[in-house]
N, C-alpha and C positions, 0 to 999 in steps of 0.2 A: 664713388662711382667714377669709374676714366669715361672722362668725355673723349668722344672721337674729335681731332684736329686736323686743320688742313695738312693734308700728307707734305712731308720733308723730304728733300730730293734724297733719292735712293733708286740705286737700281740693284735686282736681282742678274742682272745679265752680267753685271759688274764684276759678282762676287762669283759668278759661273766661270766668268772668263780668268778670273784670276784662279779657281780652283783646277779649270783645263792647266794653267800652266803650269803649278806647284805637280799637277798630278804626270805630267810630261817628265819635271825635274826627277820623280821617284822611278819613269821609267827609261831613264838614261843614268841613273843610277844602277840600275837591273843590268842594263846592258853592259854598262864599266864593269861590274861584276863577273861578267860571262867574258870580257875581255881579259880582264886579267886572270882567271882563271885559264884562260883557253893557253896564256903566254906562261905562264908555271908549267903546265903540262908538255907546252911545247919544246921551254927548256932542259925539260927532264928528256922528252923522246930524243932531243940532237943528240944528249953525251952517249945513248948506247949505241951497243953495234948492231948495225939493222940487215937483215937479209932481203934485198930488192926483189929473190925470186919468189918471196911467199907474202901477202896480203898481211899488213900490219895487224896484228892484233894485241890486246894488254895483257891477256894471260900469257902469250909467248914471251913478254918483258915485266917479270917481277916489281922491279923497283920502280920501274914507271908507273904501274899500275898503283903500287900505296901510292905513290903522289896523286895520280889519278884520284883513287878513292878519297883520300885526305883534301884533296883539294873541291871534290863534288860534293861533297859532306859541307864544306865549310860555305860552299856556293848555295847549296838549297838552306843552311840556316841564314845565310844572308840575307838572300831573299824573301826569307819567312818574313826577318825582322824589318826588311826596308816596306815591306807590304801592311806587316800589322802597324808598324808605324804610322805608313800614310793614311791606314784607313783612319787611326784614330785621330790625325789632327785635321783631316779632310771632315771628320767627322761634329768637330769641335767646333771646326771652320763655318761648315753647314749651322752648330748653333747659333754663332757668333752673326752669319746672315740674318738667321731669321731674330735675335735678338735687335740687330738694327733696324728690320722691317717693323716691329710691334712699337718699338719708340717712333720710327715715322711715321704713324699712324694715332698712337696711340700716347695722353698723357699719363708716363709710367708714376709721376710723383704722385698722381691720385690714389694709386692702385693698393689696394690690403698688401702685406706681406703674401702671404695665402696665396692669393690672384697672381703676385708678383714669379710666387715662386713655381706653380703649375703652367703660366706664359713661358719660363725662363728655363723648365726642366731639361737636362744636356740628354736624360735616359745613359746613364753610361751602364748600367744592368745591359739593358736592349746593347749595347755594343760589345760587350762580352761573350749575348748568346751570339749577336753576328759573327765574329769575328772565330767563333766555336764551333759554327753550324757547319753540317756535311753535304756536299753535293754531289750526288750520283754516285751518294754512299763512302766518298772521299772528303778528310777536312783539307784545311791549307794546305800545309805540310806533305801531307801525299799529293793532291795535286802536284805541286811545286816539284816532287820526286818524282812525281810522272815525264816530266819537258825536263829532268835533269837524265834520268833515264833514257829521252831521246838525245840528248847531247854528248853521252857518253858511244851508244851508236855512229852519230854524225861525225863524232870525235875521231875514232875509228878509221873513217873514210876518209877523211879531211890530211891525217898524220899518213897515211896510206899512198895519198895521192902526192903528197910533200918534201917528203922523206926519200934522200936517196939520188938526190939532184944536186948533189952538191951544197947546200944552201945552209948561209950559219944558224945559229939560233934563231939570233933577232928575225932574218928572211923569212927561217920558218913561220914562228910566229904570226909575223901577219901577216903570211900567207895564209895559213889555217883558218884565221882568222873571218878574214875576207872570204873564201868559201864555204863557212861555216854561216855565214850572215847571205851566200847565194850559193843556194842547195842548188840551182841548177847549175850553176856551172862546177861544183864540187864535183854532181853526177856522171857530169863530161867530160870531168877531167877522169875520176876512175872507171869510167868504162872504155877511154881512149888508152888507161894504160892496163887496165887489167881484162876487158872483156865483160859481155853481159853476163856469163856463168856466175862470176863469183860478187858482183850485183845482188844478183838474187836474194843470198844469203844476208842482207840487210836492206831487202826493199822496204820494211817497214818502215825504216829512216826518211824514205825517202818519197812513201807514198802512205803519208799517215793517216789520211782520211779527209772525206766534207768537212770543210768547216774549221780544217786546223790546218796551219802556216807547217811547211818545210822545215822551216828553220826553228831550230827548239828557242835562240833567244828570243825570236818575236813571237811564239807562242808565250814565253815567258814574261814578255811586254804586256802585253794583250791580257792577259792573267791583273799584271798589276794593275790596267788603265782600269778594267773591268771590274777587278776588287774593292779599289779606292774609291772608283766612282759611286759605286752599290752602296759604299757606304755612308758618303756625300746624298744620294738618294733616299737612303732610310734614314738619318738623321732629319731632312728633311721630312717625310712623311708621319715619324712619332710625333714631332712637334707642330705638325699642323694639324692631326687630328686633336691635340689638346686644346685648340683656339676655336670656341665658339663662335668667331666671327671671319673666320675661314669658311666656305660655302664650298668653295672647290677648286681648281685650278685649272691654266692653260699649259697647254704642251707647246711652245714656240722653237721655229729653226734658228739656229741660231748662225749669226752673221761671217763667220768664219768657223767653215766645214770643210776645212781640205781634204780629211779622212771619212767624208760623210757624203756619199754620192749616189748612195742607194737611196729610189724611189718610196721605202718605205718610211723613212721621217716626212715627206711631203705626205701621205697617204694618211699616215696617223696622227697632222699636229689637230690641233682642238681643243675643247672647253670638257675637263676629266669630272668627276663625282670626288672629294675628298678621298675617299676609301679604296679608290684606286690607287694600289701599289705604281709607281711610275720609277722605274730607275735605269729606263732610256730603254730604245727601242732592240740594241744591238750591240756589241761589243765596240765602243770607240767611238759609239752615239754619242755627237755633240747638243743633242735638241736639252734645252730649259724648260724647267716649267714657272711657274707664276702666280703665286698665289690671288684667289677672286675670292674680295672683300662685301661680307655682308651688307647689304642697301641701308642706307642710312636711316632710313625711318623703324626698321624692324630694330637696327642698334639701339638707336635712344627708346626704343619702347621699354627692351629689355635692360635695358640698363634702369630705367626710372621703377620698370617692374621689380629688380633684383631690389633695388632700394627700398622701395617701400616694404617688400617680406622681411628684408633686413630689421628696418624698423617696428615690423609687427611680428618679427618672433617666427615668420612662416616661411615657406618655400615656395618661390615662382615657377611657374611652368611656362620655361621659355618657349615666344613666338620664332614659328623657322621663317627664317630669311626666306623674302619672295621672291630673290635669284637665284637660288640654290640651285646645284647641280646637281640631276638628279639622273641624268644618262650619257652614255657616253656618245663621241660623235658621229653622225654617219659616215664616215670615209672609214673609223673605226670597224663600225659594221660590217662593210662592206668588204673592206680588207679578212675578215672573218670569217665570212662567207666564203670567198674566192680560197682559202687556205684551210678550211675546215676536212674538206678530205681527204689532203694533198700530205696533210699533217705525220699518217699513218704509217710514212715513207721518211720523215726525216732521222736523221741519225740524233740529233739532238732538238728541244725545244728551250727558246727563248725565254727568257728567266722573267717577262713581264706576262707571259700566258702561265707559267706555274704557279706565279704567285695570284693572278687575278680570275684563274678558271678553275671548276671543281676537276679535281682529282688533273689539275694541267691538260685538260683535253679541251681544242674548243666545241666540237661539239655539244659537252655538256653546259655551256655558257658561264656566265661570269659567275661568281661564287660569294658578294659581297656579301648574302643571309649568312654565310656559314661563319663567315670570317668574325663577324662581331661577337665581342665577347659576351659570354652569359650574365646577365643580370639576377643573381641570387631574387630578391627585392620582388623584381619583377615577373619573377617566376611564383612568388609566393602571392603576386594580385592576379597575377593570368587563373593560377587555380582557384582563384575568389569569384573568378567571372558568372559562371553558373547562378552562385547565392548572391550576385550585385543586379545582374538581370532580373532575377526573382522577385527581390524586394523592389526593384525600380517598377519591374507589370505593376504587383502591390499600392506602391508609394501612387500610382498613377489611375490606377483603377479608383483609389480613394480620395486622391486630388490632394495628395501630402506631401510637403516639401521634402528636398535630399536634401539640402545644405550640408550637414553635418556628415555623410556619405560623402557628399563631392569631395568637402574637404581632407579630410582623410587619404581618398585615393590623391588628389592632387598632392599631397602631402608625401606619396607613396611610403604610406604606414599601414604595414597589412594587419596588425593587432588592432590597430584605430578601425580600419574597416568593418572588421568584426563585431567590435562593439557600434559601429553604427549600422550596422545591421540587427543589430542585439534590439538594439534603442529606436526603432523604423519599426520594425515586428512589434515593438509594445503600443505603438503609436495605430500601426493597423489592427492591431486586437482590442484595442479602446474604442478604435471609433467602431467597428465590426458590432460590438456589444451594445455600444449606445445605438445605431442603426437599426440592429435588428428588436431593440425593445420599443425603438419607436413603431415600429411597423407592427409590431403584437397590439400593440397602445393606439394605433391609427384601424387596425383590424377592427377590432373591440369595439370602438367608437362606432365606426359604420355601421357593426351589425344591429346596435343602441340606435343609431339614428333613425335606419329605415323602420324600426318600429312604431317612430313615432314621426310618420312620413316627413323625415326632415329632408331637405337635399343634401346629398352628398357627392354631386357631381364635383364639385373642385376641389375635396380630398384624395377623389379617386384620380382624379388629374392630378394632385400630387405624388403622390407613389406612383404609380406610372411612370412620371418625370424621373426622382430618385430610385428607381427601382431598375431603368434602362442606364443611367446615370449618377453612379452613387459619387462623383464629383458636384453633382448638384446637389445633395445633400450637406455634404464638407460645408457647402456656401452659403447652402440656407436655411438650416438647422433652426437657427433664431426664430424666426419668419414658419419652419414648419410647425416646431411645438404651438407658436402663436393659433395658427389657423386652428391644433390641434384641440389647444385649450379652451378657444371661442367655438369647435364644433361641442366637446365636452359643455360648456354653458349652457349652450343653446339645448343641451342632451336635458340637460338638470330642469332647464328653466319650462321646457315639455312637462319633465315628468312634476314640475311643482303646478301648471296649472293644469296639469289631469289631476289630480290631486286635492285640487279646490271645487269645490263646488259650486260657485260663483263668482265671478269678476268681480273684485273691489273695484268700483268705478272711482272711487276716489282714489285710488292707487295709480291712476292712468296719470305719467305724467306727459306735460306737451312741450313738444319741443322750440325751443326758442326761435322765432321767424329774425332774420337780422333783415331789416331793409336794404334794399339796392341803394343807398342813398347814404348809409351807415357804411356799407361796403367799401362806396367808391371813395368815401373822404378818408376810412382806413389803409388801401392802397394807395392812394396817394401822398399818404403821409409816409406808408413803408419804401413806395419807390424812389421818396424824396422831387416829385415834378407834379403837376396837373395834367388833368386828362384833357386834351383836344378835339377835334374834331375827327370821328372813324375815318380811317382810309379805308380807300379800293385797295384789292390787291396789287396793283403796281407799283399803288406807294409802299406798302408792306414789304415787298418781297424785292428780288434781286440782291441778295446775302443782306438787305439793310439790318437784317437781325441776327445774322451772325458774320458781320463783317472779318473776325479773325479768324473763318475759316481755314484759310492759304497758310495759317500758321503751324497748322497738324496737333499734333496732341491731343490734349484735351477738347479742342476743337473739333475735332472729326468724329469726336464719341459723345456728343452734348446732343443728340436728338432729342431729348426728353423736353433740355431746356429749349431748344430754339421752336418748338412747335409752340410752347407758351408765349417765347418772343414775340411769333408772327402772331397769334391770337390776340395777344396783347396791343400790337398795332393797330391791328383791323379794330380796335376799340377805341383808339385814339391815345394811347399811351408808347412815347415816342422811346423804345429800350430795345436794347440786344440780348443776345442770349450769353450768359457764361459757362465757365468750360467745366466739365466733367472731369475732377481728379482722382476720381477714383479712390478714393477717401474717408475715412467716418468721417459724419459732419457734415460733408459740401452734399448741398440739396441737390444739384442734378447726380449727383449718385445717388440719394436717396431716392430718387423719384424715376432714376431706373429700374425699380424692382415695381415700384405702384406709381404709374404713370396721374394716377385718377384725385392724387391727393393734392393738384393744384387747383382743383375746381369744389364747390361748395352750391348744393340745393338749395332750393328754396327756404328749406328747415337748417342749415346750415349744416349739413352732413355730408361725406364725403360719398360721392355718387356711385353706382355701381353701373360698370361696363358689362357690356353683351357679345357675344362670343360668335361667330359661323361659324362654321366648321367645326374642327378638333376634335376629341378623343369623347368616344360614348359608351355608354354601358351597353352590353349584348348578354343579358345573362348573368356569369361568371366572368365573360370575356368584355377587354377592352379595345375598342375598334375605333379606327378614324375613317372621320366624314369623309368622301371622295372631293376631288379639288369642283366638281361641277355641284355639287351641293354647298360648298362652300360659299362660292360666288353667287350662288341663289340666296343664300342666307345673309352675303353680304348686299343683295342689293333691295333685297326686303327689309333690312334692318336702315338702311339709308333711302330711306324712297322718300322721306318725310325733307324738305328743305331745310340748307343748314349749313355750318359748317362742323365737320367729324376730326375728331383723332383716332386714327387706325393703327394698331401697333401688332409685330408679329415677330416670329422665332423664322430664321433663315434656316433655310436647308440643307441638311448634313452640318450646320455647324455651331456653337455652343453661342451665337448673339443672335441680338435681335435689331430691330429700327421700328421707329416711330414716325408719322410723316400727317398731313395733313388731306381731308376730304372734303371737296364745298358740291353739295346738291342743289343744283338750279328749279326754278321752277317747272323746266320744259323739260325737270327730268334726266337734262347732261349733268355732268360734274365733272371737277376740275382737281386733278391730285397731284398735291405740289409739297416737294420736298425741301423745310426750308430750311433746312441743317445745311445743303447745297447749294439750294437757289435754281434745281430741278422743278421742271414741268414733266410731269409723266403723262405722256400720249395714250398709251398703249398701258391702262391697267390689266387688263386682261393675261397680257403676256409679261407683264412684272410681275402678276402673282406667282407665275411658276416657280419662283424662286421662294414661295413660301413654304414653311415647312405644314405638311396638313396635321400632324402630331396636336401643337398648340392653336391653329388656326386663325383667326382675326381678330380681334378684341376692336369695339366700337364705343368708343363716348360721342357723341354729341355735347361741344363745349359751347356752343354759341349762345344759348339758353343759361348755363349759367354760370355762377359769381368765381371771381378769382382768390384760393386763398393769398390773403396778404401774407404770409408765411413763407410762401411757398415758394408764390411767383417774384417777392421781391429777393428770393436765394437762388431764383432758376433764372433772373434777369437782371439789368441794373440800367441807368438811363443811358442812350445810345453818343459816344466819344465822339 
């Protein structure tokens, strides 16, 4: 894993400014080029015999003209080769930058080979196709013939205007020269000695167009800055898209722009998207760009990410960078807008809108969807997507894990998917089966029981529940068959004493009474303290029983336990409540599903709670109590003084709470939530929150005993 390091002094403006000058070097090469070229030709035009009265031309002098040609021949492969030259050590240059940039940043000795060598990639493929590629249907080479072709015109005028004045070689020479490097005063001088007529006949020389220089060397400059530099730009930009931890880049002016006075480098600089081609704004464009390094927290995530898949065999799905550049800058905008219709009229566009707009128009906006390359891979899960939605409704409707899905796709393994898709479908046709034969098996029951008027109100509230909800099934499968097999008993134990003909009285057995007094020395032995004197509610309450609420977790889902806590006070038993882990084993999860199993009757049995509201039989149909029948039922079920545990299913959503009720004699009551350490004012308008489906469940614990079992795993003595 390379750890990232304090950055090592390095500038990118450094290796800019040093590549501006190497790139100058290659075009004052160009020009020496065109100079001594111009002085060959010049010296061939002295030695013949020139006629002053007719406009110089090369077809009228043979010999001059093989020089000519011989020597423009030799002039465009020069410049092919001082061009393909600079681009590719401009190009190298460009690695050699961002090689230094990744060691200031970055410790290289840590790094895999692998790592080392897709950081360090030069792409010299990618500079072969540059350096090969055609523009406006021309490669190098003909361009290059292009501004040779105009030199042979200028040429023309130059020897024309020269010739004839007496003047030796050498004179000629740089005179040609010098008006060859200033078209306009070339043009002055041949129309002061020949006249506009015969002007005409090479205006193109002289009027070549928007956009291109008079003079064919500095169009041929202009070529080279513009070639060299493109490809100092695109070395650049291969190699920063291979760096995960490149985000994006700035486009800055850079500090020495003698050639750079147009308004549009200040309009454009800014904060780019990686995928932005940048290889300067304009021809002779001095602005930089800068590579912007991934936040430090996303780095080391992913980096400890990559590690650990390393060590397990898998593949991480890198976190993106929470700086990432994701648009380009308003002045960009804005500049595109203003230029968007104006477009239509130019004679040429700017090589940063054909690379970064579809089809080069702005109009149609930036193009960076198009430009990415196709992911085979990913085209084979994109067509997965339909059959991964499917089985996920599936997986969901039945309350069954993806694991083995996720990973997979995270994996981006489309044959893995498949098969967990394969292995999801077996899973939902399992449980589908076992579902639906319970429901045959819970049918059958019912229509057995009412014959032998047993109740079957809380089977039918079972299926109900799993029947709207077959996630609640998945969950309580255990707990259904139980209910199922104890309606079946009670089915049996009917039909065995209609069956009989008398009651064996001696068969009646009685159930063990355990005294209150047997009780409390068993709880006190399970909580490990003695019992005190009962507190009032103030001593009880204000979180004293569950003091690590503030802590979350487990704490905030212990309602089950902390309602025991607070009953357990009010008796003089000085404990808290512990936390819900949600776990086989820990009592307050067991005692979320059957609240009623920490209390014990008279007979020592686990007491049965009483219900308002919820779901009733209508027939064939199952119907819920309205919320005002509810609270009728709750307050006739509590009218008797006392204190209550009241528990219910919240609305619309798959939990529930537990909380506590104390009925006074005059008939108020006081409902106090002591998982909290809430006083609820207003029960009336807390109920709304309840779901009328399950309705209220009511025990009355005040009356009676606490299991030792129960309460000493739903409580412990208070810290």
């Amino acid at each position: 894993m390379a750890k990232r390091q304090k950055v090592k002094r390095f500038s990118v403006q450094t290796f800019d400014a040093a590549h501006y000058r190497q790139t100058e070097q290659y075009t004052q090469a160009v020009d020496a080029l065109f100079d001594k070229a111009t002085a060959e030709i010049a010296r061939a035009a002295a030695k013949g015999k020139y006629d002053p009265d007719k406009p110089f031309s090369f077809d009228d002098y043979p010999s001059v003209k093989a020089v000519m040609q011989s020597v423009t021949k030799q002039l465009a492969s020069r410049i092919t080769t001082v061009i393909e030259t600079g681009s590719k050590k401009q190009w190298l240059f460009a690695c050699s930058k961002n090689d230094g940039f990744i060691s200031s940043i970055l410790d290289t000795s840590k790094l895999s080979k692998a790592q080392l060598k897709k950081m360090q990639d030069q792409n010299l493929d990618a500079l072969k196709t540059f350096q090969g590629r055609k523009v406006e249907g021309m490669n190098l080479s003909q361009r290059i013939w292009k501004y040779v072709g105009q030199y042979r015109e200028q040429l023309e005028a130059a020897l024309d205007a020269g010739l004839g004045e007496g003047r030796s070689a050498a004179q000629l020479s740089r005179d040609v020269r010098q008006n060859l490097k200033d078209p306009n005063r070339l043009f002055r001088r041949v129309r002061d000695k020949r006249g506009n007529l015969v002007l005409s006949k090479a205006a193109r020389a002289f009027h070549p167009g928007r956009g291109v220089y008079r003079s064919s060397a500095k169009n041929a400059a202009r070529l080279t800055r513009s070639e060299i530099n493109m490809a100092y730009r695109e070395s650049d930009y291969l190699r920063w898209q291979s760096l995960d931890f490149v985000v994006g880049f700035e486009v800055k002016r850079s500090n020495h722009e003698p050639l750079c006075k147009c308004d549009i480098c200040e309009k454009l600089k800014g904060r780019y998207p990686k995928h932005f081609k940048f290889k300067g704004w304009h021809p002779q464009c001095m602005c930089y760009a800068v590579p912007i390094l991934m936040d430090e927290e996303t780095f080391d995530e992913n980096e400890l990410g990559d590690l650990k898949a390393a060590l397990r065999g898998t593949q991480y799905k890198r976190l993106e960078a929470k700086n990432v550049v994701v648009d380009v800058p308003d002045g960009f905008k804005e500049w595109v807008r203003e230029h968007e219709e104006a477009q239509a009229n130019w004679s040429s566009t700017p090589y940063f809108i054909k690379d970064n707009f579809t089809d080069g128009k702005l109009s149609k906006g930036l193009n960076f969807e198009t430009k990415k390359q196709i992911d085979p891979v990913q085209q084979q899960l994109d067509q997965l997507k339909p059959q991964i939605s499917s089985i996920r409704t599936l997986c969901d409707e039945w309350g069954l894990n993806t694991f083995v899905l996720d990973d997979a796709i995270q994996k981006r393994n489309p044959s893995g998917v498949v098969n967990a898709i394969s292995v999801l479908q077996g899973r939902v046709d399992a449980a589908m089966k076992e579902y639906n034969n319970f429901i045959a098996d819970a049918t059958q029951a019912i229509k057995d029981a009412r014959k032998y008027k047993i109740d079957v109100t809380d089977m039918l509230e079972l299926i109900a529940t799993i029947t709207s909800d077959k996630r609640e099934w998945i969950m309580t499968k255990a707990s259904c068959r139980e209910m199922l097999d104890k309606l079946k008993k009670r089915i049996q134990d009917a039909i065995d004493e209609a069956n009989k003909p008398k009651a064996d009285a001696n068969s009646i057995i009685g159930k063990y009474d355990v005294s209150r007094a047997d009780n409390e020395d068993e709880m006190e032995k399970s909580l490990g303290m003695h019992k005190a004197a009962a507190m009032n509610h103030d001593d009880a309450n204000e979180l004293k029983g569950n003091p690590n609420f503030t802590l979350g977790g487990g704490y905030h889902i212990n309602c089950q336990s902390c309602v025991v806590a607070y009953e357990m006070r009010r008796r003089g038993y000085d404990v808290e409540a512990n936390q819900n882990t949600k776990r086989k084993g820990n009592i307050p999860y067991e005692l979320s599903y059957t609240t009623e199993k920490a209390w014990l009757d008279n007979n020592g049995n686990v007491p049965k709670k009483q219900r308002a509201g919820g779901r009733y039989v209508d027939g064939y149909k199952i119907k819920n109590k309205t919320f005002k029948v509810m609270m009728s039922e709750f307050e006739d079920m509590t009218s008797t003084p006392g204190r209550y545990h009241i528990n219910f299913g919240w609305k619309n959503r798959r939990s529930g709470h537990i909380i506590t009720m104390e009925r006074f004699k005059d008939g108020t009551m006081r409902v106090y939530d002591p998982q909290c350490g809430m006083v609820i004012t207003d029960f009336k308008a807390y109920a709304k929150r309840i779901s009328l489906v399950y309705g209220i469940s009511i025990l009355r614990v005040d009356n009676l005993r606490g299991n030792p079992h129960y309460v000493s795993g739903a409580t412990k003595k208070r810290q």
